[in-house]
C-alpha positions as a Python dict, from the first residue, in 0.01 Angstrom:
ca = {
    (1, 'X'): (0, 0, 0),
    (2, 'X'): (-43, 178, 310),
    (3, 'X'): (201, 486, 441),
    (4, 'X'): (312, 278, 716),
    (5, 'X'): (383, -15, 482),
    (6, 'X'): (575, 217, 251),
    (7, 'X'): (805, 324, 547),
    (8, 'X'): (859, 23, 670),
    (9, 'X'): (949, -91, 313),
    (10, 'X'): (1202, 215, 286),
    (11, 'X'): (1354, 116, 599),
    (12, 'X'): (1436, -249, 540),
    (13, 'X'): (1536, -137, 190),
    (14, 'X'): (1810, 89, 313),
    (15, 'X'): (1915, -194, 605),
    (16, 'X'): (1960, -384, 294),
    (17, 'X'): (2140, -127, 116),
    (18, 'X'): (2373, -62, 403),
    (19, 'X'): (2504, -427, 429),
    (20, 'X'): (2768, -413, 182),
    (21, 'X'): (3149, -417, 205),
    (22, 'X'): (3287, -151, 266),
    (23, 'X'): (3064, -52, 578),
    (24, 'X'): (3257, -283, 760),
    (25, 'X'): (3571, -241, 579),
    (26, 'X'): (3571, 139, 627),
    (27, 'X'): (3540, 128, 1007),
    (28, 'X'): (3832, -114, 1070),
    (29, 'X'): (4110, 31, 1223),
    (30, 'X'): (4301, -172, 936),
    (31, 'X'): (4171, 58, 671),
    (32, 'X'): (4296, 336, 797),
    (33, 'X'): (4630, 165, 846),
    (34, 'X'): (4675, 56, 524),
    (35, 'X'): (4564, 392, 342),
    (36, 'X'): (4558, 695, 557),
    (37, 'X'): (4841, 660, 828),
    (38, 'X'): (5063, 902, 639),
    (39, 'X'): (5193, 1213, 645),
    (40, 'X'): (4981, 1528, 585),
    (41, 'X'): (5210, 1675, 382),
    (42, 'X'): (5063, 1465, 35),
    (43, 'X'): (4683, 1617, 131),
    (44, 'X'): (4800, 1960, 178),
    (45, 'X'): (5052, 1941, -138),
    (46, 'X'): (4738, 1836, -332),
    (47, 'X'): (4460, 2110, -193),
    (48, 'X'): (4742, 2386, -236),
    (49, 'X'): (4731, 2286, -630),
    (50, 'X'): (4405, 2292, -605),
    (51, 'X'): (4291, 2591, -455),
    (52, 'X'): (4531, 2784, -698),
    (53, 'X'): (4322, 2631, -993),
    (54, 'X'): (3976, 2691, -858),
    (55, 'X'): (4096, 3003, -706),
    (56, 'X'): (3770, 3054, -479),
    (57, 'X'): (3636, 3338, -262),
    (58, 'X'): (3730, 3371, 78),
    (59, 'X'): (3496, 3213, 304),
    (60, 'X'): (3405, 3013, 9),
    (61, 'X'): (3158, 2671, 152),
    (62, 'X'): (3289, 2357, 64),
    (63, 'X'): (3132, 1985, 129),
    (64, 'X'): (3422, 1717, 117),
    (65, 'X'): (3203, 1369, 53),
    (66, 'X'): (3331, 1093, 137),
    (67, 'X'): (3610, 1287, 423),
    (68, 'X'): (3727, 1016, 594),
    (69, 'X'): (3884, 1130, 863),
    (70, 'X'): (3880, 1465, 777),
    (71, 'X'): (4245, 1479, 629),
    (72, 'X'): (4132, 1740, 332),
    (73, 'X'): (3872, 1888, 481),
    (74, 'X'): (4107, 2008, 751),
    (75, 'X'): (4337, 2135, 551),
    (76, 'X'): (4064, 2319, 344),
    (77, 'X'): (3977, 2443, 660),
    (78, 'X'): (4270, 2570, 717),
    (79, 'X'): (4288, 2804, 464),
    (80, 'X'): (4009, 3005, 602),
    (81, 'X'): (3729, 2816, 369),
    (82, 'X'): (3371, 2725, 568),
    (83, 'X'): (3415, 2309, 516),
    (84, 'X'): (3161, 2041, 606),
    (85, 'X'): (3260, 1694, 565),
    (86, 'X'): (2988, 1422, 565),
    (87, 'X'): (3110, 979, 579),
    (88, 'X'): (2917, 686, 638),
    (89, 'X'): (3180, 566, 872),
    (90, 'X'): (3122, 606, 1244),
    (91, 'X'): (3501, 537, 1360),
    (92, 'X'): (3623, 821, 1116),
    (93, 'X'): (3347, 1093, 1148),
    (94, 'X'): (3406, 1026, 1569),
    (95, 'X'): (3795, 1110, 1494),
    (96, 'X'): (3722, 1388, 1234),
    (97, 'X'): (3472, 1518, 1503),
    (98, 'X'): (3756, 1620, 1737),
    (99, 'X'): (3891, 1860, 1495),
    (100, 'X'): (3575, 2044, 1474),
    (101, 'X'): (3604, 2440, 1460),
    (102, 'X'): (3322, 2704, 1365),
    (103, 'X'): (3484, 2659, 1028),
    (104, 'X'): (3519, 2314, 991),
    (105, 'X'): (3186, 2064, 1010),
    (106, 'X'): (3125, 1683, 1017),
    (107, 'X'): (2853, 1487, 995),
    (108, 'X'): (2781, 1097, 953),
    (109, 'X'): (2576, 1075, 630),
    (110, 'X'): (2541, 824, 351),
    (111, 'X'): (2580, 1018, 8),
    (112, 'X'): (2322, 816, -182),
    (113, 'X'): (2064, 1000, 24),
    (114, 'X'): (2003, 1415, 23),
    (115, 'X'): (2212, 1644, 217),
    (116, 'X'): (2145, 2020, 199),
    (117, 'X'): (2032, 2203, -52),
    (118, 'X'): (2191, 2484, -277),
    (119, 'X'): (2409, 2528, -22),
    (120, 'X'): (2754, 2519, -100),
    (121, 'X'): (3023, 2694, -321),
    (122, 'X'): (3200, 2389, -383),
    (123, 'X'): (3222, 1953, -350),
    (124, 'X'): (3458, 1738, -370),
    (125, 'X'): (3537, 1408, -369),
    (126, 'X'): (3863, 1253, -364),
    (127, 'X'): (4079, 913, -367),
    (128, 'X'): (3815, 721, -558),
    (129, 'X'): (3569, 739, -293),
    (130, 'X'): (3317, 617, -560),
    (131, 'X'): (3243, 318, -744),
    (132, 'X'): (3137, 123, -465),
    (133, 'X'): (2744, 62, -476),
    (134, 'X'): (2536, -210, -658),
    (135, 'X'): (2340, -38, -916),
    (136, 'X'): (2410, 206, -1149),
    (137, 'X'): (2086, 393, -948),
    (138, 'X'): (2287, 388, -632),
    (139, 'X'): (2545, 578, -828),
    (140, 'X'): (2308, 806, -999),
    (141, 'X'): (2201, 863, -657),
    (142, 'X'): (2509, 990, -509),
    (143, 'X'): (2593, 1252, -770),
    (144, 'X'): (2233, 1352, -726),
    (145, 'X'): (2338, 1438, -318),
    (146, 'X'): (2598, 1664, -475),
    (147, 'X'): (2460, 1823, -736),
    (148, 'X'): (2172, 1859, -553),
    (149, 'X'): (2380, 2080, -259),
    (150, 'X'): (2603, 2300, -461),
    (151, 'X'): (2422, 2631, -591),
    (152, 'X'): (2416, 2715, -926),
    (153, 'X'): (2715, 2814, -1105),
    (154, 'X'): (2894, 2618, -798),
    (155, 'X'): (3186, 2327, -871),
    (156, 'X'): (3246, 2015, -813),
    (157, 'X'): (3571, 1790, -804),
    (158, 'X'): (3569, 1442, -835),
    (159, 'X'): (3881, 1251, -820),
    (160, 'X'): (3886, 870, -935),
    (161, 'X'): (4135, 615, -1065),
    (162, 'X'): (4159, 622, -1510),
    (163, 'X'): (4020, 296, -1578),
    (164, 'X'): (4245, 240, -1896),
    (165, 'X'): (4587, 263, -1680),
    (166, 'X'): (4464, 109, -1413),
    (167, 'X'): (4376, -221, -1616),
    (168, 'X'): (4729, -185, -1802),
    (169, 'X'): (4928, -123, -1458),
    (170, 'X'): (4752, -344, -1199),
    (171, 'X'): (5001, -535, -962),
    (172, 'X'): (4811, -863, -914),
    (173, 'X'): (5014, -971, -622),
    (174, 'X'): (5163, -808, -316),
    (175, 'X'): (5243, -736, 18),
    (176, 'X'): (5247, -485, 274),
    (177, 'X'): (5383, -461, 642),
    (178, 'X'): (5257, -165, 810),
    (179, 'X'): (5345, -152, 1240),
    (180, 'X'): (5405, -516, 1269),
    (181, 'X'): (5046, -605, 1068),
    (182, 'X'): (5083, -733, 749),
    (183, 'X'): (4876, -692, 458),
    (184, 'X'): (4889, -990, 155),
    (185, 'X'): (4683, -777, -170),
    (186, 'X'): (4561, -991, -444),
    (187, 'X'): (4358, -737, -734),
    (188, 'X'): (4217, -886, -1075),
    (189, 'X'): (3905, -732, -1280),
    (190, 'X'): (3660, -811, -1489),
    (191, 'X'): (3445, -645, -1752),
    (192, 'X'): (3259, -419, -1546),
    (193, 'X'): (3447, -387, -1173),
    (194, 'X'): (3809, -386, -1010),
    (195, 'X'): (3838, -617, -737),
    (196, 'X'): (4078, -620, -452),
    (197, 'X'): (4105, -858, -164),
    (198, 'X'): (4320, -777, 123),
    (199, 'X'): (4425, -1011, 367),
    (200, 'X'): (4511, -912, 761),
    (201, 'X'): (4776, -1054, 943),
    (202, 'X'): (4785, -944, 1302),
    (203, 'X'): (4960, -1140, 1625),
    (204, 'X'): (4671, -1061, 1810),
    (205, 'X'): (4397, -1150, 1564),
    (206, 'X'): (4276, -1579, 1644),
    (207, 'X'): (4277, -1582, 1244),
    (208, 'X'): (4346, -1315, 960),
    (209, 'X'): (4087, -1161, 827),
    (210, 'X'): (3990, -1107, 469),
    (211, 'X'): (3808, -778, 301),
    (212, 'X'): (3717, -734, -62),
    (213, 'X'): (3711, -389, -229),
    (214, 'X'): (3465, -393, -532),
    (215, 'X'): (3479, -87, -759),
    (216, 'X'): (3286, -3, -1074),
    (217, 'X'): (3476, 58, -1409),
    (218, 'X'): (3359, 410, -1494),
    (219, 'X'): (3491, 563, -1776),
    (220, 'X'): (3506, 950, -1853),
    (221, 'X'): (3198, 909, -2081),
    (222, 'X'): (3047, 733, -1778),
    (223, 'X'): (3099, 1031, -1567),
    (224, 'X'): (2999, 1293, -1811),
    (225, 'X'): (2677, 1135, -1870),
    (226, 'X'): (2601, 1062, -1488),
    (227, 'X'): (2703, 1438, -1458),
    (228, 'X'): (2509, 1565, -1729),
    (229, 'X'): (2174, 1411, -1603),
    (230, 'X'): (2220, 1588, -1268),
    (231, 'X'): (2285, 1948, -1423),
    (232, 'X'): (2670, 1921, -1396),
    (233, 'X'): (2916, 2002, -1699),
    (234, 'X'): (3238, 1918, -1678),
    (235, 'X'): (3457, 2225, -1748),
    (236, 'X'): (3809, 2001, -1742),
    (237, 'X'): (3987, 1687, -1646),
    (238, 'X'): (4333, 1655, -1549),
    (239, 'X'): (4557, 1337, -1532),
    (240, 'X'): (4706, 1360, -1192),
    (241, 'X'): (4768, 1511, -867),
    (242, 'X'): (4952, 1768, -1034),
    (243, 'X'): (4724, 1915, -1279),
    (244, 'X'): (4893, 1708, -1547),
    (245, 'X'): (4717, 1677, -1902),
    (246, 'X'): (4491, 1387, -1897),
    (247, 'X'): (4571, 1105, -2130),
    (248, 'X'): (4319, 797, -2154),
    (249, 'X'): (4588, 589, -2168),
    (250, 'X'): (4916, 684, -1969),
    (251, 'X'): (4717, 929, -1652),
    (252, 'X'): (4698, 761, -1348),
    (253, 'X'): (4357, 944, -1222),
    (254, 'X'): (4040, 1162, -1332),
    (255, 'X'): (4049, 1492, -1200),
    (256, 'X'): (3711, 1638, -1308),
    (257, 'X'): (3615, 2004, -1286),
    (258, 'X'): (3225, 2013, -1329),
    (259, 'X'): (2972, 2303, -1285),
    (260, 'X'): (2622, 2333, -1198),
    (261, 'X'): (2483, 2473, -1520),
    (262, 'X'): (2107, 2429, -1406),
    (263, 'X'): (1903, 2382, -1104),
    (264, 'X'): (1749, 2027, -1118),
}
């Protein structure tokens, strides 16, 4: 195979890889509506808890993956901490972008591919931004990124929905009205994904429009192998937003605390 084949071949594969749902999902104006048109106060509650665990230095570099918008990157920013946030979505990088400061960073960027280096203090990445890629590769790929950019001896955060409670406390049905649109939610899963399709009602849409949210069924053995191949050991895991023992059965999220034990 030729170099110019082998590009080529890269670049269709990552069309390809692109073309799933939530690219399309995460840039509708509807996504937003239904998850992050709230007040700030629940972000800023959360990093405050936060920041008094992990207690870092100031100045301290942080990459939020997976930002969004920018709603907890700003507030890290805000507390005087160098923060770069990197999404794949164009609609909320362009909105983060306007809060830009010589503190506070964003970038469009796809976390399955490299980002920098050994760069920064600390990651995150929060509100089950995970879970949502093919193969378990993809995956592997991802905590790769960010492993791969926090130095050595540097932490990372991941935040993601307990599997066990989620499966014992799903709501199969149920509905939403949100500034006139409203949102019908039907969620089931199966052996190795949760599944959520969410119907959109709007007065000015011709027809509503349907999204499905897939999301893999990672465990906390899941994560502390996927960690463990990338160099990261996790240090702790809490059960909620509030630092809350975790419980496999009754805690309502994963709140790991991993380190970088070894440069990969």
């Amino acid at each position: 195979m030729t170099a110019l084949s082998t590009i080529n071949l890269l670049t269709v594969n990552f069309a390809a890889m692109q073309q799933t749902w939530f690219k399309d999902w995460f840039n509708s104006p509807y996504y937003h509506q239904l998850y992050f048109n709230r007040d700030d106060r629940e972000a800023a509650a959360f990093i405050d808890k936060l920041i008094y665990y992990l207690k870092p230095e100031p100045g301290s570099s942080m990459l939020d993956v997976a930002c969004g918008k920018g709603r907890h990157s700003i507030q890290l920013a805000g507390k005087g901490f160098d923060v770069t946030g990197i999404d794949l979505s164009d609609d909320s990088i362009n909105e983060a972008l306007q809060s830009q400061t010589d503190m506070l960073h964003f970038y469009k960027h796809d976390m399955r591919l490299p980002f920098w280096i050994n760069y920064f203090d600390y990651a995150f990445n929060f509100f089950t931004s995970f879970g949502y890629f093919k193969t378990r590769r993809e995956h592997d790929n991802a905590i790769r990124t960010i492993a791969q950019a926090i130095r050595k001896d540097g932490i990372f955060v991941m935040d993601f929905l307990n599997v066990h409670y989620a499966e014992d406390h799903l709501i199969h049905q149920s509905e939403k009205e949100i500034d006139g649109i409203n949102f019908i939610i039907t969620k089931w899963y199966d052996e190795t994904h949760f599944y959520k399709k969410i119907v959109v009602e709007d007065e000015n849409l011709r027809e509503p429009l349907i999204y499905t949210e897939k999301v893999a069924k990672f465990s906390l053995g899941d994560f502390t192998e996927m960690f463990a191949y990338q160099g990261l050991q996790i240090q702790e895991v809490f059960g909620d937003y509030d630092f809350g023992n975790y419980d496999v059965k009754r805690s309502p999220r994963m709140l790991m605390i991993a380190k970088k034990i070894k440069l990969k």
